[in-house]
N, C-alpha and C positions, 0 to 999 in steps of 0.2 A: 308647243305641243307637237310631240312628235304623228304625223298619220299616219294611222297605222292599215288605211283600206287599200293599198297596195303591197303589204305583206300576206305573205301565203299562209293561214291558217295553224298550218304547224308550227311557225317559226313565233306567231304570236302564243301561242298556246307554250313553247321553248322559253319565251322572254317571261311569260304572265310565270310558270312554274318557276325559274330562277328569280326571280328577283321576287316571290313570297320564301325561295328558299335561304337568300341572302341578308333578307331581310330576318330572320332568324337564327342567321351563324353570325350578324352583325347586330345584336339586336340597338346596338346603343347609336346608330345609324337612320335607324327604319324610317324616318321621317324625309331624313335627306336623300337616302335611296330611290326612295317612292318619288319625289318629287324631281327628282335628278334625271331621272330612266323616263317620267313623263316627257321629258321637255331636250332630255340630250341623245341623238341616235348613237352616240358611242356608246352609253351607261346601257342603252336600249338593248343592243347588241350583244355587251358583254352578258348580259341579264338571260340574253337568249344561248349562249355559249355556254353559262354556266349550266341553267336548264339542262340543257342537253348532254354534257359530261358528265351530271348529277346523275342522271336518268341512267346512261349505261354503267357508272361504278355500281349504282342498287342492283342493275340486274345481274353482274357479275359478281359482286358479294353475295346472292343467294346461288350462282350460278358453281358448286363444286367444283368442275373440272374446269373451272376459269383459271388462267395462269397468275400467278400472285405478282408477278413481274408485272403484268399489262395491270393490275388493279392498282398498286403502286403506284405506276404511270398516270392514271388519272386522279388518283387522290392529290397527286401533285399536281396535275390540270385544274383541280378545283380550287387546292392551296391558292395555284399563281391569278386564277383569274380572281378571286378574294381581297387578293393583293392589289391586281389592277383596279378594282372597284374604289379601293381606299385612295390609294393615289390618285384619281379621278375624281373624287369629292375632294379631295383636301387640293386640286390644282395641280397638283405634280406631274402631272401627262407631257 
């Protein structure tokens, strides 16, 4: 079990949102995710990275004068960190 009462609030809040939002781009996953990210601080991590990339693509997709280049760029951030979650579970790290 990862502890998590030396993480700063935000970053827990970054982890707790990605990884309910992975858990729904993965859904055939969700079990292993959930118990993965409890127990591994890399899954942890990526779960809070993904969070956080998620969180600025939404505000830049409602955001008009956002550059379509830079939204791109993170739709790809979220692709690859998806990617890394999987090889993660499945051992391939």
């Amino acid at each position: 079990m990862i502890r998590k009462e030396g993480i700063p609030p935000i970053a827990r809040h970054a982890a707790k949102q990605g990884l309910t939002r992975l858990m729904m781009r993965l859904p055939a996953t969700r079990a292993t995710i959930r118990a993965a990210a409890a127990s591994q601080s890399h899954l942890y991590e990526l779960c809070g990275a993904y969070g956080e990339a998620c969180s600025v693509l939404d505000r830049m997709r409602k955001d008009r004068s956002a550059d379509p280049a830079i939204i791109a760029e993170y739709e790809i951030i979220c692709a690859e960190i998806e990617a890394d979650v999987l090889r993660s579970l499945l051992g391939d790290r």
